[in-house]
C-alpha positions in Angstrom: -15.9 66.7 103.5 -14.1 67.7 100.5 -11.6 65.1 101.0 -13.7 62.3 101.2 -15.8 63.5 98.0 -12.4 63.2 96.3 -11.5 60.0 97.2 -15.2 58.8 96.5 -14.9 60.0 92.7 -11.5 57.9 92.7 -12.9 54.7 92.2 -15.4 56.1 89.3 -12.5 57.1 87.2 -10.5 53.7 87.5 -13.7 51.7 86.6 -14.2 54.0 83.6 -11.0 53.5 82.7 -11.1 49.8 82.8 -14.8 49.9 81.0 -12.7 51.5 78.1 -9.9 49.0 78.3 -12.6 45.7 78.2 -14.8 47.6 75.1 -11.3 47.9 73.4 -10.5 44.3 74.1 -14.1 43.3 72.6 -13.9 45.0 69.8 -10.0 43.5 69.1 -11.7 40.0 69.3 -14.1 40.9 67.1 -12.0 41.9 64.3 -12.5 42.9 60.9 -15.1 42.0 58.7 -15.0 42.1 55.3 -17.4 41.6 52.6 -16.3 40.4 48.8 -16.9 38.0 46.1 -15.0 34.4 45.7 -12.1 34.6 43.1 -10.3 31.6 43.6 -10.2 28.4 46.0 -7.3 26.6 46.9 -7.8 23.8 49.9 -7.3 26.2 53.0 -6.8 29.7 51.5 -8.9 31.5 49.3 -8.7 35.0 47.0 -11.9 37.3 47.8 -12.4 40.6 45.9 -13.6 43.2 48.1 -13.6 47.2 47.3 -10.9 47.8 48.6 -8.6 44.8 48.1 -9.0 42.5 44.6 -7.0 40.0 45.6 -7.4 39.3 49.6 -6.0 36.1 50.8 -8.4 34.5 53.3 -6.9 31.8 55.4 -9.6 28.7 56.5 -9.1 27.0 59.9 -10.4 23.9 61.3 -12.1 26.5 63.4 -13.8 28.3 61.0 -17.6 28.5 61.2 -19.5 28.2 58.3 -22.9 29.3 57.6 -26.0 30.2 55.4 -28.2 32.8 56.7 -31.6 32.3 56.1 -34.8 33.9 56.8 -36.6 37.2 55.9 -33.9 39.4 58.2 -31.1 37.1 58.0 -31.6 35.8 61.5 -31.4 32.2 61.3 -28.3 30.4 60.3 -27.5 27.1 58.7 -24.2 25.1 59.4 -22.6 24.5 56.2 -19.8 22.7 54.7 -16.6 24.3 53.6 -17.3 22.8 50.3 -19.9 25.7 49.6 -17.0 28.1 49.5 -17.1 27.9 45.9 -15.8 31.0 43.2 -18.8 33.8 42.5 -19.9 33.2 45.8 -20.8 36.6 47.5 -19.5 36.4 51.7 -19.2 38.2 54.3 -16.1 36.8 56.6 -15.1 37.5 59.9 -11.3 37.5 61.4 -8.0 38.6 62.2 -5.0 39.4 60.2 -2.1 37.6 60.6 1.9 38.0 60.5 1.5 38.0 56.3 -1.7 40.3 56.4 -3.6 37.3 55.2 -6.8 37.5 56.8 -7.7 34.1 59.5 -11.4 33.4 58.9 -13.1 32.9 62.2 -16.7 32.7 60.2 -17.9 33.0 56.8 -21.9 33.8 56.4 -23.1 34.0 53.3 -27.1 33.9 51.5 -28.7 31.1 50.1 -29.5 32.5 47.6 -26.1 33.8 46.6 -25.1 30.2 46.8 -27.5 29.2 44.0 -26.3 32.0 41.8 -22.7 30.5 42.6 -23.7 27.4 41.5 -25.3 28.1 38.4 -22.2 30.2 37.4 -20.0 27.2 38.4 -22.4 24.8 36.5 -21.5 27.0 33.5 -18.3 27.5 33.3 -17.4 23.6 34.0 -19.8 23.5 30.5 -17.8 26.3 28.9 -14.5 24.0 29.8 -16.2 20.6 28.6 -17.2 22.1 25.4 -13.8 24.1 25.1 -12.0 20.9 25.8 -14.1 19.3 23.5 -13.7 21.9 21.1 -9.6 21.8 21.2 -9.4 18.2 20.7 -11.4 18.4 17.6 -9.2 20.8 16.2 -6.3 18.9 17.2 -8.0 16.2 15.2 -8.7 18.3 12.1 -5.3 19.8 12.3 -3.7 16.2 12.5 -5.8 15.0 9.3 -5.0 18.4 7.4 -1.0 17.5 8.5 -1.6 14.1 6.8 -3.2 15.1 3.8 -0.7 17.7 3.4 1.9 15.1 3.7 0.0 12.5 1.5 0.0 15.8 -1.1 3.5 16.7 -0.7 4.4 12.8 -1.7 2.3 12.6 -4.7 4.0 15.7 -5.9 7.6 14.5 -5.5 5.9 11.1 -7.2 4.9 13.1 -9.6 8.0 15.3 -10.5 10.0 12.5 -10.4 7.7 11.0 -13.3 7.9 14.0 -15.2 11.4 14.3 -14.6 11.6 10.6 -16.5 9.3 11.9 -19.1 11.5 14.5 -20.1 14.8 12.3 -19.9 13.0 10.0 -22.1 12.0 12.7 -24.7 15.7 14.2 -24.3 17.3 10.9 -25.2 14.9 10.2 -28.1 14.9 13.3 -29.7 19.0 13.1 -29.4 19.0 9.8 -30.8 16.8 11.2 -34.0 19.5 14.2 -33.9 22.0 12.0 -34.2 20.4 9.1 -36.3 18.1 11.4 -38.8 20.6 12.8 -40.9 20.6 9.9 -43.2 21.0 11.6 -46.5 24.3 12.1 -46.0 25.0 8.4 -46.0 24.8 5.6 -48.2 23.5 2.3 -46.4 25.4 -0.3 -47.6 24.3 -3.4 -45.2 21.5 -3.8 -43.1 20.0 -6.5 -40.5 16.7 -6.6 -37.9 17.4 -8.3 -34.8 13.7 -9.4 -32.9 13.3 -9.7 -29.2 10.4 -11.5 -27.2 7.8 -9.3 -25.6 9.6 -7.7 -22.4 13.1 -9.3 -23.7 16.7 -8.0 -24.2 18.6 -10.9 -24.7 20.0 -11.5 -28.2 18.9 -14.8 -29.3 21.7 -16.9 -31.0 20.1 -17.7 -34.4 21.0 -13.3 -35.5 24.7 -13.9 -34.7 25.5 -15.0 -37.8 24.3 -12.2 -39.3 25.4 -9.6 -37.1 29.0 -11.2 -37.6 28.6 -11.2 -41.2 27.6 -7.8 -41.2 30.5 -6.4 -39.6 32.9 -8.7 -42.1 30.8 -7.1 -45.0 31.7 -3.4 -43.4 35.5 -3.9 -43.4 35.8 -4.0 -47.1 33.5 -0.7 -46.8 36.1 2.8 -47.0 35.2 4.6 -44.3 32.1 3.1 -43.1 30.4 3.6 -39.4 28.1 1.3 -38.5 24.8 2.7 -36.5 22.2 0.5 -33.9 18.7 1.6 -33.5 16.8 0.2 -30.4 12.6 0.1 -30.5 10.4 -1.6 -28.2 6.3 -2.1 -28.9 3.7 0.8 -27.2 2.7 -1.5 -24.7 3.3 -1.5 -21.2 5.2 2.2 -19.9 6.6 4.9 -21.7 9.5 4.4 -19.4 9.9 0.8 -19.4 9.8 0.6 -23.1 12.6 3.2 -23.1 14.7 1.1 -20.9 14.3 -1.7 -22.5 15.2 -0.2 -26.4 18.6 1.0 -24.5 19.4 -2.8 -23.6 18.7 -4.0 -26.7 20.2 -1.8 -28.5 23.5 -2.4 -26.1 23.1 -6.1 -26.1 23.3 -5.8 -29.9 26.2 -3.6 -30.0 28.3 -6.4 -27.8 27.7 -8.6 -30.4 29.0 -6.6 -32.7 32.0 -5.5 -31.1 32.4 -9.1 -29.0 32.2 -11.4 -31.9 32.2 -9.4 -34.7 35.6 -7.3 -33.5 34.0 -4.1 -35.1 36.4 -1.2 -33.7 34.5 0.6 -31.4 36.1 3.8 -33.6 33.6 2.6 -36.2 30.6 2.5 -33.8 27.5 5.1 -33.2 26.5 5.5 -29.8 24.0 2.4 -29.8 20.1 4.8 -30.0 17.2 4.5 -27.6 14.1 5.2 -29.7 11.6 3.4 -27.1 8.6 3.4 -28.5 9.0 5.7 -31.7 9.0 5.0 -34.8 6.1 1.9 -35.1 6.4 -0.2 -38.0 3.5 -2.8 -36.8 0.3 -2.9 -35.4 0.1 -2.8 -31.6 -3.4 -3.9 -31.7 -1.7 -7.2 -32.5 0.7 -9.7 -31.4 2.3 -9.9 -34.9 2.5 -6.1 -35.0 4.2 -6.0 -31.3 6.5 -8.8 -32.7 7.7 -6.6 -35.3 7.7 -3.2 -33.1 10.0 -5.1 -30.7 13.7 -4.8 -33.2 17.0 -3.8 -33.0 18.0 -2.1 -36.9 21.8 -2.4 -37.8 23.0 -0.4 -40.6 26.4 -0.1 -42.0 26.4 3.8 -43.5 29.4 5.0 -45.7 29.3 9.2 -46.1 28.7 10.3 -49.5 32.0 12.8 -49.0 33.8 9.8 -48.3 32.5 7.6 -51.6 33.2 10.2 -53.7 29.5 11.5 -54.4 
């Protein structure tokens, strides 16, 4: 009897054994299940934030079930789109993991009304990136006019030194010219001749040759005489311009002089820009520009030299 009650329990213990061995099996299809928040979405993988894992990769499968659980416990479930997998969204997946520990989604069940909150938060930030786009490329804009105006500034002052930069050559010239003209006391003037130029003209006209010729004939029989050009234009028109064009006059009148009059260039001053100093007529009128527009010759002798 005891023999037979042995093998009788035999059987018991095998199917208990392979009871254990199917609930293990179940329970290794089941899997793991996880529940985390959305981070990031990238066609078939996605990054879920869980407790115990920030940054779990989730992989999506053409078999991957979907769903929205509805109802007051959850019970009934609504086939949805992978499309809802959206970031923020709160889920609850289902799987196994795989060779790369990256969890293979076998279903993904989340609430509806999770979804909404996804949504909204989704809705917002793609605001936040409008505005913040819109926001960048009106700075861009403000930073390209600022660039230009900056530029535009940068120019005028270079225009502007420049200018002053001719102001001051001007001055320096003029008030070396006076330097070098004013000290007239010490001379005698012996000869002296006006040459007249047209408004904005620098060409000698023919009718002062004779006297520029005659001048420098008369200052040969002079002992030790130097012979001095001054160059004026009228106060019309530029400072500048009426410098440059009391240099050529005065240069153009020194030619003469030294061309056609064979004065030795030994007995030459360096011919005097005075531009517009020294007025002797009215600029308010054309018979006052007329007489502002002049090239004065002088022959000087030094007093030393004539015995005074």
């Amino acid at each position: 009897m005891k023999r037979h009650k042995s093998v009788g329990m035999l059987p018991a213990a095998i199917l208990s054994i392979i009871l254990m061995a199917v609930l293990s099996t179940a329970a290794s299809a089941d899997g793991v299940k996880v529940k985390g928040l959305i981070k990031a979405r990238n066609g078939d993988t996605m990054v879920l934030q869980t407790a115990d894992n920030p940054s779990m990769v989730v992989v999506l499968t053409d078999n991957t079930q979907v769903a929205q659980v509805q109802g007051m416990l959850k019970a009934r479930r609504k086939e949805m789109s992978m499309a809802a997998l959206i970031p923020g969204l709160a889920v609850q997946v289902e799987g196994n993991y795989n060779d790369q520990n990256q969890l293979v989604a076998s279903s993904i069940k989340f609430k509806g009304n999770d979804l909404e909150q996804a949504e909204s938060i989704q809705a917002g930030m793609h605001e936040t990136k409008v505005q913040t786009q819109q926001n960048q490329e009106e700075l861009a804009k403000q930073q390209a006019a600022l660039k230009a105006q900056q530029e535009a500034l940068q120019q005028q002052q270079t225009q502007l030194t420049e200018q002053q930069a001719k102001i001051a050559a001007n001055k320096a010239a003029i008030s070396a010219a006076v330097a070098r003209f004013g000290q007239l006391d010490d001379y005698y003037i012996r000869d002296e001749v006006t040459v007249y130029f047209a408004n904005g003209k620098v060409d000698v006209d023919p009718q002062y040759t004779p006297q520029l010729v005659a001048l420098a004939e008369k200052a040969k029989t002079i002992d030790g005489y130097m012979i001095e050009v001054k160059g004026y234009a009228s106060a019309v028109g530029s400072v500048a311009l009426n410098q440059q064009l009391s240099e050529d006059r005065a240069g153009n009148v020194t030619k003469v002089l030294l061309q056609q009059g064979n004065v030795p260039l030994t007995r030459m001053l360096a011919p005097g820009a005075m531009g517009e100093t020294h007025q002797v007529g009215n600029n308010s009128t054309a018979e006052g520009q007329a007489e502002n527009r002049r090239v004065v010759v002088r022959v000087l002798q030094n007093k030393a030299v004539a015995g005074v």
